[in-house]
N, C-alpha and C positions, 0 to 999 in steps of 0.2 A: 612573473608574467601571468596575467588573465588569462583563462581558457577561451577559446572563440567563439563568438555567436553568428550563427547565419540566420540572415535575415532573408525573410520569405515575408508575401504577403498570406493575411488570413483564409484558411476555405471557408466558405459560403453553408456546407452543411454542418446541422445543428444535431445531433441525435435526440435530443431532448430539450427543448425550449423552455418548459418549468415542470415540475412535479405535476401539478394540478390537472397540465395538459394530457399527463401520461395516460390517463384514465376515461380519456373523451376521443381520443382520436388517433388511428394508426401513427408509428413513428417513421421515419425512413429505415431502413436497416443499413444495420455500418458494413462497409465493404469490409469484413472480418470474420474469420470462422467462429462463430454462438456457439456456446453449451457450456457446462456449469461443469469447472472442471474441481477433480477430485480432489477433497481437502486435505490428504493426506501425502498431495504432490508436492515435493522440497528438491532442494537441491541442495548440496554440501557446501560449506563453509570451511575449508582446510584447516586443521590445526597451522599455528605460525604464527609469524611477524606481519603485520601488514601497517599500511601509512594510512593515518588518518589526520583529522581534524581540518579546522578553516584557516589553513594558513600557518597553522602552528607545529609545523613536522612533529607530532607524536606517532610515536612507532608504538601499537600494541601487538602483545601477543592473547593469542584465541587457540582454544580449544576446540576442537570439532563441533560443530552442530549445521542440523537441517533447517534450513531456510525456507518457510514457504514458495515454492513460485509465482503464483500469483495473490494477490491481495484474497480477505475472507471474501466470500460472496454473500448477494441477497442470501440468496437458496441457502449456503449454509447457515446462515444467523435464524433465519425462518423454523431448518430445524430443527435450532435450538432453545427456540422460545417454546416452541409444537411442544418438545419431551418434555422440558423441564415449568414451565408455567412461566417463565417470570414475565415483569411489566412488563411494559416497552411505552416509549411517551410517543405525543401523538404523529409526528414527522416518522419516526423510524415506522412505527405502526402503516403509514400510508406507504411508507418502498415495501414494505415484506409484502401488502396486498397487491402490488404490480407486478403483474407475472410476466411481460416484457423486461424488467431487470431483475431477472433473476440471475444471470452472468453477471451485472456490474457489481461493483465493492457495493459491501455496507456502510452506510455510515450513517450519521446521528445517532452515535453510539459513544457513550464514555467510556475514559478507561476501566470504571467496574463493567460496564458490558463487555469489554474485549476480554478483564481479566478472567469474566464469569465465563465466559464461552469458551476459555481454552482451557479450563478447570473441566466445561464435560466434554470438551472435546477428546480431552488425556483420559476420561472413563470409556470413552467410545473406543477408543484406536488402542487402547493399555499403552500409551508412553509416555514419556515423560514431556508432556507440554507446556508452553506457554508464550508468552509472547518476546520476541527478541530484544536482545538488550541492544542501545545505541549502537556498538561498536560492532555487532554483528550483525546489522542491519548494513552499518557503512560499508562494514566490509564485503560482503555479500554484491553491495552497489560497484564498488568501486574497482575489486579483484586487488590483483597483487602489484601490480602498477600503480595505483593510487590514481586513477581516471577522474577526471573532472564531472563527468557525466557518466550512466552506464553503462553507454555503447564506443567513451573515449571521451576527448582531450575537446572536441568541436558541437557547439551544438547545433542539434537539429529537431524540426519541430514536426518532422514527418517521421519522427521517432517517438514519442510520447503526445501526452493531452497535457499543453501549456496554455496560457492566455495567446502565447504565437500561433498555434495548432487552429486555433479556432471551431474548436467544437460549441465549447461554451456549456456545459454542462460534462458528467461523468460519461463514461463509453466503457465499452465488457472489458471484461478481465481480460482476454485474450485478444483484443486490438495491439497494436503495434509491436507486436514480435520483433522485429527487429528494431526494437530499441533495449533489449535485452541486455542485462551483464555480462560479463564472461564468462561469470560460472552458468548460466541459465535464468537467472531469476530476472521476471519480467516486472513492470509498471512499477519502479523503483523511481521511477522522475516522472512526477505531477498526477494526473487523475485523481489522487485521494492525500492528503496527507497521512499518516501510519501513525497509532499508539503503539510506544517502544515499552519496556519494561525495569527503563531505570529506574531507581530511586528517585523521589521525590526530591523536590528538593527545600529550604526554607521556610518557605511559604505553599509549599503543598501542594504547589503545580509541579507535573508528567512534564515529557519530551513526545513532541511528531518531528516526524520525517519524511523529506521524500518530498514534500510542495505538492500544490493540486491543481488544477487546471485554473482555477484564480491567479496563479501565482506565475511570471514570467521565466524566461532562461538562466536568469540570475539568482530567483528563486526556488527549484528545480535541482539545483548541483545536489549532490551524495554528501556530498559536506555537512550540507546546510541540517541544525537543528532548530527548532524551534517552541518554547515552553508555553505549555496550554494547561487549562482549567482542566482538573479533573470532569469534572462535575458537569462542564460542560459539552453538549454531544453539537454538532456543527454537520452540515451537509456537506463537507470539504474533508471530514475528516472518519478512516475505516483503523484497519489492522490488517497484520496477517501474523501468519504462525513459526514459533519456532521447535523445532524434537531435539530433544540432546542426545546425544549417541548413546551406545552404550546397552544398546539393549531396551528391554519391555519395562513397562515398571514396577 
């Protein structure tokens, strides 16, 4: 049986209408508490069994590790181009100069920028960093129940940023709280799609996670993966982080 979708009509407010606009004219503010939270906020992923995949009851087992909770931000990517020099092409170059998204994800970032970033991010904090592997990202999503969605079995678009949601553009990290996992970890369904940290595969395309606000209730599940260009950085698509237990590095 399919999980369920509730259907609402679209709202009306846009946070962001395009990039370009960001830079010429006040935005609305989202009815959500702002501020660039700390990049070193996770939440646990329980050693054990959990249910994953699309349809295909695989039961893995996971080892403990920390979960980002929210997606990387502007502000943290900013600091890390600041320390360490690297590029940046010219789309991501124009979000790190908007100082109005400094809370939302980053994105047009490849995954050598994600895997760059959590290479100093692991210098900054001493631990052992990087970015989460598929199955601990799903798992993180989905909890021990295997939920269709993060907040459960129905969906809702007054819980994440889908095409139903109708923002239509990214929104801060910290918007719809309760659309939440169960273990804590937020904006797991839509706003950004996520670079995971599996293996390549083939032909040399990564895995995202998670769907973005392009992408409908269908697209959106904790299931759903989907194979992307390394190489290529997309305005749909961020990361966020994962610490493995165990101590400092």
């Amino acid at each position: 049986m399919r999980p369920s979708v509730r259907g609402v009509g679209l709202r009306h407010l846009v946070l962001a209408p395009s990039l370009h606009s960001q830079y010429d004219r006040p935005q609305p503010a989202p009815p959500v508490r702002r501020g660039v939270p700390p990049l070193d906020a996770c939440v646990l992923v329980a050693a054990g069994a959990y249910r994953l995949g699309d349809g295909d009851g695989r039961v893995v087992e996971l080892d403990d590790v920390l979960i980002g909770r929210w997606p990387v931000t502007v502000a943290h990517m900013r600091s890390f181009v600041e320390a360490t020099g690297r590029p940046v092409n010219h789309a991501l170059g124009g979000r790190l100069a908007a100082e109005q998204l400094a809370d939302h994800p980053v994105t047009e970032v490849t995954f050598a920028d994600a895997a760059g970033f959590c290479g100093w991010a692991a210098s900054e904090l001493g631990r052992r960093l990087r970015l989460p592997r598929g199955d601990e990202w799903e798992a993180a999503a989905r909890g021990r129940d295997g939920r269709a969605w993060p907040w459960g079995e129905v969906f809702d678009p007054e819980r994440c940023n889908s095409v139903e949601s109708g923002w239509g553009w990214t929104v801060p990290v910290r918007a719809h709280p309760e659309g939440a996992a169960a273990g804590g970890a937020r904006q797991l369904a839509g706003n950004v799609w996520e670079w995971v940290g599996d293996p390549s595969g083939e032909d040399g395309w990564r895995s995202v996670r998670g769907g973005s606000y392009l992408d409908t209730a269908w697209g959106v599940r904790a299931a759903r993966a989907l194979p992307a260009d390394p190489e290529r950085a997309t305005a749909t698509t961020g990361f966020r982080i994962a610490i493995e237990c165990g101590g400092s590095r």
